[in-house]
VOGU-3710 file (C-alpha; in Angstrom, 3 decimals, decimal comma):
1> xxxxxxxxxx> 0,000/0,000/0,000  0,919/3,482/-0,944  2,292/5,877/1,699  0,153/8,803/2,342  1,644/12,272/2,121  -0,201/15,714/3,663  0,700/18,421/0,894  0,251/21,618/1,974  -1,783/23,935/-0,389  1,410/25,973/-1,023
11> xxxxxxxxxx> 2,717/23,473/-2,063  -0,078/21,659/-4,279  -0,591/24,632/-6,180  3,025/25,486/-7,095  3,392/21,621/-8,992  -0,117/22,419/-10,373  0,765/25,657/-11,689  4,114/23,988/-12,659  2,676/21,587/-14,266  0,724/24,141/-16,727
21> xxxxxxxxxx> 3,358/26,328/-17,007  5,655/23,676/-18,474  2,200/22,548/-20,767  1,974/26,223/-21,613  5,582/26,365/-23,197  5,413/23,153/-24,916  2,439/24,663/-26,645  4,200/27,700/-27,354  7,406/25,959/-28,606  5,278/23,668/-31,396
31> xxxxxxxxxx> 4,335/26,858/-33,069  7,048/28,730/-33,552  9,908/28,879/-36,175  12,608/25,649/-36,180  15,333/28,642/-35,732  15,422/31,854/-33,273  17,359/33,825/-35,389  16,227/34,182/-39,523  17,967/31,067/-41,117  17,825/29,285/-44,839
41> xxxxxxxxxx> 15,874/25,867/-45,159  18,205/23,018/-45,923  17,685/19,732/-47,306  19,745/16,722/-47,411  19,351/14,176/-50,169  17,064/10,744/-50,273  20,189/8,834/-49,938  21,875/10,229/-47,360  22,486/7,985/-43,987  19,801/10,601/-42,510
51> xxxxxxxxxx> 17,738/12,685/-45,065  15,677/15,733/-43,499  15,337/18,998/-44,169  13,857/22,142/-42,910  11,949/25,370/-44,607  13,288/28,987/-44,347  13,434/30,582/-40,673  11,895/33,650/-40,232  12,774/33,449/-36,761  11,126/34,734/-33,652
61> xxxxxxxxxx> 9,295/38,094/-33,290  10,568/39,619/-30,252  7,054/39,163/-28,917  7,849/35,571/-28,701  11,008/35,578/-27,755  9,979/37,473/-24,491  7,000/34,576/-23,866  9,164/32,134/-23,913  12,087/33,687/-21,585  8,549/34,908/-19,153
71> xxxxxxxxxx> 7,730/31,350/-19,646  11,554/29,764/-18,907  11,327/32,234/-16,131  8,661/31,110/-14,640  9,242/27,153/-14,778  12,659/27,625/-12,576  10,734/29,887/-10,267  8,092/27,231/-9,458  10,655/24,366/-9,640  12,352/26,294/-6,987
81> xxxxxxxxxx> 9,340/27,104/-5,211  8,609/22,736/-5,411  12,073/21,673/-4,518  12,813/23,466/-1,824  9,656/23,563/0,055  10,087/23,148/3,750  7,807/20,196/3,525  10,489/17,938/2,102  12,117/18,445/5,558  9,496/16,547/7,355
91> xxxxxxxxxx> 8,861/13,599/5,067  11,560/10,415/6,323  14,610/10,209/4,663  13,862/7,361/2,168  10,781/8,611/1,248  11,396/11,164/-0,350  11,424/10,053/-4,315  8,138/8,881/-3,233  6,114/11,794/-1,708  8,295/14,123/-5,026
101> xxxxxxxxxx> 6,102/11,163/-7,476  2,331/11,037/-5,045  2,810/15,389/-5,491  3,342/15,075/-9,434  0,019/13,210/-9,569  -1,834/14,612/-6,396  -3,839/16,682/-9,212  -4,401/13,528/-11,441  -7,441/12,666/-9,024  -10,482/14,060/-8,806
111> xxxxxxxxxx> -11,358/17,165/-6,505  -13,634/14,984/-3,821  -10,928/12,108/-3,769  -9,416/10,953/-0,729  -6,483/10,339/-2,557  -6,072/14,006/-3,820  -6,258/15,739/-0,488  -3,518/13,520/1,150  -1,323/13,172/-1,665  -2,195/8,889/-1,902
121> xxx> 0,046/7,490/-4,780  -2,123/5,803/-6,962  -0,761/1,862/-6,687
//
């Protein structure tokens, strides 16, 4: 049977917002240009140990450059905020890795589950 962990809110919300901060700058990324800077496509031929290739870069506005660093920004912020919580102080010394994996799925459950206000790992 799982461990049970008590979160505190603090520090339930921080992985959640984590969580769709990191979500938010994948999204981000998949739209935008393959190159920061304006770069020429290339292609390498059919019989090449690899072939690829890649259209023209326009390269990123400077609207989207400053998402992404507000984004960056704000991903080591919360991981901060997460990892060095004072709550990791109380939680044994080899359970650690465990209480870190019950928090990255505490929000996984639904809002009236048990297992979402105490931080249950699902088994």
């Amino acid at each position: 049977m799982a461990e049970t962990f008590d979160f505190p809110t603090s520090l339930r919300q921080a992985q959640l917002e984590l969580h769709q901060v990191t979500a938010d700058l994948r999204a981000l990324g998949r739209t935008l240009p393959w190159s920061v800077v304006p770069l020429p496509g290339w292609s390498r031929p059919d019989g090449h140990w690899y072939p690829s290739s890649r259209p023209d870069s326009p390269g990123w506005t400077e609207e989207q450059q400053q998402q992404v660093a507000a984004l960056r920004a704000r991903v080591l912020e919360l991981s901060t905020a997460v990892g060095t919580h004072p709550f990791w102080s109380t939680v044994a010394e080899g359970k650690v890795v465990e209480a870190r994996m019950a928090l990255k799925h505490v929000h996984e459950h639904a809002d009236g589950d048990k297992a979402a206000a105490d931080g249950t790992a699902a088994a």
